[in-house]
C-alpha positions as CSV (number, residue, x, y, z in Angstrom):
1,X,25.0,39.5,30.2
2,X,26.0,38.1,33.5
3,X,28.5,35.0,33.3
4,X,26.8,31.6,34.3
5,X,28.8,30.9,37.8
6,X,28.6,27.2,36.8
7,X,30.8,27.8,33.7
8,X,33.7,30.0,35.5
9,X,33.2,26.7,38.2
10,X,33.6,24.2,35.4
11,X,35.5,25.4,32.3
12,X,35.9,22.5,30.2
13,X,32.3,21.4,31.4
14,X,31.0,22.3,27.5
15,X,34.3,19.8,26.3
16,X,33.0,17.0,28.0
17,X,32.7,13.5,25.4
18,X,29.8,13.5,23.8
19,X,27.5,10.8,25.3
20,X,26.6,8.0,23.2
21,X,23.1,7.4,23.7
22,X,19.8,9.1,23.3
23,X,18.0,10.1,26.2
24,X,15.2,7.1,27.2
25,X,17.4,4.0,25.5
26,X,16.8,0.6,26.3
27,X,19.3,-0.6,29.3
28,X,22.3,-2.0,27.1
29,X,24.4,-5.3,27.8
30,X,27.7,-4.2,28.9
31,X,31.1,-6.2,28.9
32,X,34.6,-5.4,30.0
33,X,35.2,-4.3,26.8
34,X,32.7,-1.6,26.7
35,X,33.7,-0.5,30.6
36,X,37.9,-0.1,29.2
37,X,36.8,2.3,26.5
38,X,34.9,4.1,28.8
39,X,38.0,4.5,31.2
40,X,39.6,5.9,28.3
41,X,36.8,8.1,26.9
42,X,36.5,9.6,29.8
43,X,40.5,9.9,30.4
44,X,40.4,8.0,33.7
45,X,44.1,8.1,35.4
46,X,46.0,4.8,35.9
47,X,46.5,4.7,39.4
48,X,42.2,4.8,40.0
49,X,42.5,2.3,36.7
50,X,44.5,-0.5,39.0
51,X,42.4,0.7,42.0
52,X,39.0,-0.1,39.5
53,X,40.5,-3.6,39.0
54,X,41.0,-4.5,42.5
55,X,37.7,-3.4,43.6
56,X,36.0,-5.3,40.4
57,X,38.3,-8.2,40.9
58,X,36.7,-8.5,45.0
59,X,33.0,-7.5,43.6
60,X,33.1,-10.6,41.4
61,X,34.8,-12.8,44.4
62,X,32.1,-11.7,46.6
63,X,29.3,-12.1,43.6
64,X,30.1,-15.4,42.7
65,X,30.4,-17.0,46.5
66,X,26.5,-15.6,46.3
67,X,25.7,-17.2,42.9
68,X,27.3,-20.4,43.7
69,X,25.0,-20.6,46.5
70,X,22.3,-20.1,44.6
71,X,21.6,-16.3,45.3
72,X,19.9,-14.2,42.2
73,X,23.7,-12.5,41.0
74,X,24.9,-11.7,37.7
75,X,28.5,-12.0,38.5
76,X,29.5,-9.9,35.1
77,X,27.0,-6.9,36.1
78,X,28.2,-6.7,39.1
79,X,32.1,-6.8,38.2
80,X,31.2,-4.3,35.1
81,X,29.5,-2.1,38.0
82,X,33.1,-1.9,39.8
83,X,34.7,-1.9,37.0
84,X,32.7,1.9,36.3
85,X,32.6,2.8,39.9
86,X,35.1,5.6,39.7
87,X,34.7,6.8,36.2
88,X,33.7,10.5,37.5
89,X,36.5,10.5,40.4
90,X,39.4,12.2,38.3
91,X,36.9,14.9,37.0
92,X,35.2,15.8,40.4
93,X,38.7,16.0,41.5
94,X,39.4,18.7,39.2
95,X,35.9,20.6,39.0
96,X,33.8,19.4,42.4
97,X,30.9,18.2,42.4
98,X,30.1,14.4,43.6
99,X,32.3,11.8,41.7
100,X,29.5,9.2,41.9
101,X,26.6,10.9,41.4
102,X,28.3,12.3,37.8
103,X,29.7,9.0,37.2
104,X,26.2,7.3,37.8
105,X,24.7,10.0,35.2
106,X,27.7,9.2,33.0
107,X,27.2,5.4,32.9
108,X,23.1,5.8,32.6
109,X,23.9,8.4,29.5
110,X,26.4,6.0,28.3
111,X,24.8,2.4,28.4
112,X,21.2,3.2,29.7
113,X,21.9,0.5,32.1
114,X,20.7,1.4,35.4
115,X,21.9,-1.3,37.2
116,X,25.7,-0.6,36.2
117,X,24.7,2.7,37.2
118,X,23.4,1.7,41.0
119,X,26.6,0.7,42.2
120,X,28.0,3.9,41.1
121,X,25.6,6.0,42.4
122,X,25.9,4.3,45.8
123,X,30.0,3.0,46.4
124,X,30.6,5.7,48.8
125,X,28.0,5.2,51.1
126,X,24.2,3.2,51.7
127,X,22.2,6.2,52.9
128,X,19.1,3.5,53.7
129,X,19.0,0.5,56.8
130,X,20.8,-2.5,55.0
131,X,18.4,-4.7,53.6
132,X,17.5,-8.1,55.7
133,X,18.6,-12.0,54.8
134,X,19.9,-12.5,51.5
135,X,18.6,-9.0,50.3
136,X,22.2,-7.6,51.8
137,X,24.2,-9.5,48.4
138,X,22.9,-7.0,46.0
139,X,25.2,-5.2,43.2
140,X,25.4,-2.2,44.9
141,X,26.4,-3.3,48.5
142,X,28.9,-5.7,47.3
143,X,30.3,-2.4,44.9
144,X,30.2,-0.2,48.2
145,X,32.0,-3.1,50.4
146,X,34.7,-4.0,48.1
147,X,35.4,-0.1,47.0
148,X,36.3,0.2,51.1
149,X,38.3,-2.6,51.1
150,X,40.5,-1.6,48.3
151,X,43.7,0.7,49.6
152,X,44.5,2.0,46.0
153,X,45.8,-1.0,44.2
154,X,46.0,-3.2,47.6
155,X,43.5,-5.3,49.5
156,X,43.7,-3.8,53.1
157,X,41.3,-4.5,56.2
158,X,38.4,-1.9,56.6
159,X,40.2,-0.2,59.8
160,X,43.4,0.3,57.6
161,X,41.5,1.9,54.4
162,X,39.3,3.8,57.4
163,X,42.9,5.0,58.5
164,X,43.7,5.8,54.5
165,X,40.8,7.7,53.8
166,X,40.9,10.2,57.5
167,X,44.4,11.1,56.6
168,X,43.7,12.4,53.0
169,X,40.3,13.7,52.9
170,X,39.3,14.2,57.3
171,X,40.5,17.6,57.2
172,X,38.2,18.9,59.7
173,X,36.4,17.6,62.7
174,X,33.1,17.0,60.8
175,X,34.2,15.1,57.7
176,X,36.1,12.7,60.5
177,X,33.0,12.2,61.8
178,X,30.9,11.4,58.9
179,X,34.0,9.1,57.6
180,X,33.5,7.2,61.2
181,X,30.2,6.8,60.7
182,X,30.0,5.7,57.2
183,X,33.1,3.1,58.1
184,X,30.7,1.3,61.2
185,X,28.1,0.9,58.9
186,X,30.4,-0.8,56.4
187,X,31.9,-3.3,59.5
188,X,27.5,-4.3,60.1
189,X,27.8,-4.8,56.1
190,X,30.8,-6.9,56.4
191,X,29.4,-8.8,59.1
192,X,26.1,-9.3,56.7
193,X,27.8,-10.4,54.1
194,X,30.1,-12.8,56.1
195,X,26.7,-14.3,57.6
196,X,24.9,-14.4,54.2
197,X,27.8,-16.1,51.7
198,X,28.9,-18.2,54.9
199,X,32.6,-16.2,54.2
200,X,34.5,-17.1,57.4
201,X,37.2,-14.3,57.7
202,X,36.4,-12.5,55.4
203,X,37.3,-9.0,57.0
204,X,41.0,-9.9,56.5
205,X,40.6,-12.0,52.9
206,X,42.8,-10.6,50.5
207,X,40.3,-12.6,47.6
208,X,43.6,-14.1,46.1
209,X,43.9,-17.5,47.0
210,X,42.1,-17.1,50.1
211,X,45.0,-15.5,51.4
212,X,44.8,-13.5,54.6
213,X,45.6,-9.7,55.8
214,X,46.3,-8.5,59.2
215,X,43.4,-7.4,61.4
216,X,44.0,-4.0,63.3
C-alpha cells in the first residue's frame, strides 16, 4: 500500500492532543484561564508566549478605547482572541502548513467559539476592503493590527516590525513583495483605527502609559 504523502510530511500529525470538544458544540465562554492551558496543551514556546501577551495586552488597549466610546466590543473576547493568535505558529514551523488557519481550526475544535477563532484565522492578513466607519474596530482587525505592531516581546512602529519580518522570512523577491503589500494595507488600518477611536499618535504608542516610540 502506498504511504500517505501527508503522513511522511507530518509525522507526529496522528500525536497531536486530542481536541476537547465534539464536532457542532455550542460556542463556549472563554477566559484567560482557558487560553494558558491551551498554550500549554498545545506546547506553545515561551518566546511566542511573551510575544502572545504583548499583542493581547495592545488588542485590549485598542478594545477598550472603542468600548469606552461606546462601540459594540467585548474587550475580554477580543484579548482572549490575541491571547490564541499564535497557538499553531510553533507547529507550522515544524511541519508547514498555515499557522493561522490550523490554529483557527484548533481554537474552533477547542472552544467552539468562532469569534476567538476569527482573529486567528485572520492576524496575518485582511484579504477583503477594510470595512467603513466604526465597522473597522472589530476583533479581528484590532488582532491583525496589534499582532504587526508587536516586534517579539516589544512594541515597535509598523515600519520597524515591516523591517523585522523582510529580514527573516523575504527570502525571495516575491514574498518581499507580498510582505510590502500586506504592511500598506496595515498603515490604511492604522490610520482607520486612529480616525475611529480618536487615538492621536497612535502609530508610535507603545500602549504603556501612553508612552511613545520612534517613528521611522
Amino acid at each position: 500500500m502506498q504511504k500517505n504523502p501527508a503522513h511522511s510530511r507530518f509525522p507526529s500529525l496522528e500525536a497531536l492532543p486530542a481536541l476537547a470538544l465534539p464536532k457542532q458544540a455550542p460556542q463556549a465562554l472563554a477566559s484567560d484561564e482557558l487560553c494558558f492551558a491551551l498554550w500549554d496543551k498545545y506546547a506553545m514556546p515561551g518566546n511566542i508566549r511573551e510575544h502572545s501577551l504583548l499583542v493581547a495586552k495592545i488588542a485590549a488597549a485598542l478594545a477598550t478605547r472603542g468600548q469606552d466610546l461606546g462601540l459594540a466590543i467585548n474587550v475580554d473576547l477580543v484579548r482572549q482572541s490575541a491571547l490564541l493568535h499564535d497557538l499553531g505558529k510553533a507547529y507550522s514551523l515544524a511541519y508547514g502548513g498555515s499557522h493561522s488557519m490550523l490554529g483557527a481550526g484548533w481554537v474552533v475544535a477547542e472552544t467552539g467559539n468562532y469569534a476567538l477563532a476569527q482573529g486567528v484565522l485572520h492576524h496575518v492578513h485582511w484579504p477583503w476592503p477594510l470595512p467603513c466607519g466604526s465597522q473597522v474596530c472589530s476583533l479581528p482587525l484590532i488582532v491583525l493590527y496589534a499582532d504587526k505592531r508587536a516586534k517579539h516581546d516589544q512594541c515597535v512602529t509598523l515600519d520597524e516590525r515591516a523591517s523585522d519580518l523582510l529580514e527573516r522570512y523575504g527570502h525571495d523577491q516575491e514574498a518581499r513583495e507580498t510582505m510590502m503589500r500586506v504592511f500598506a494595507e496595515i498603515k490604511t488600518l492604522e490610520q482607520a483605527l486612529a480616525d475611529c477611536l480618536k487615538w492621536e499618535n497612535l502609530y508610535a504608542d507603545t500602549f504603556d502609559s501612553r508612552g511613545l516610540v520612534n517613528r521611522r
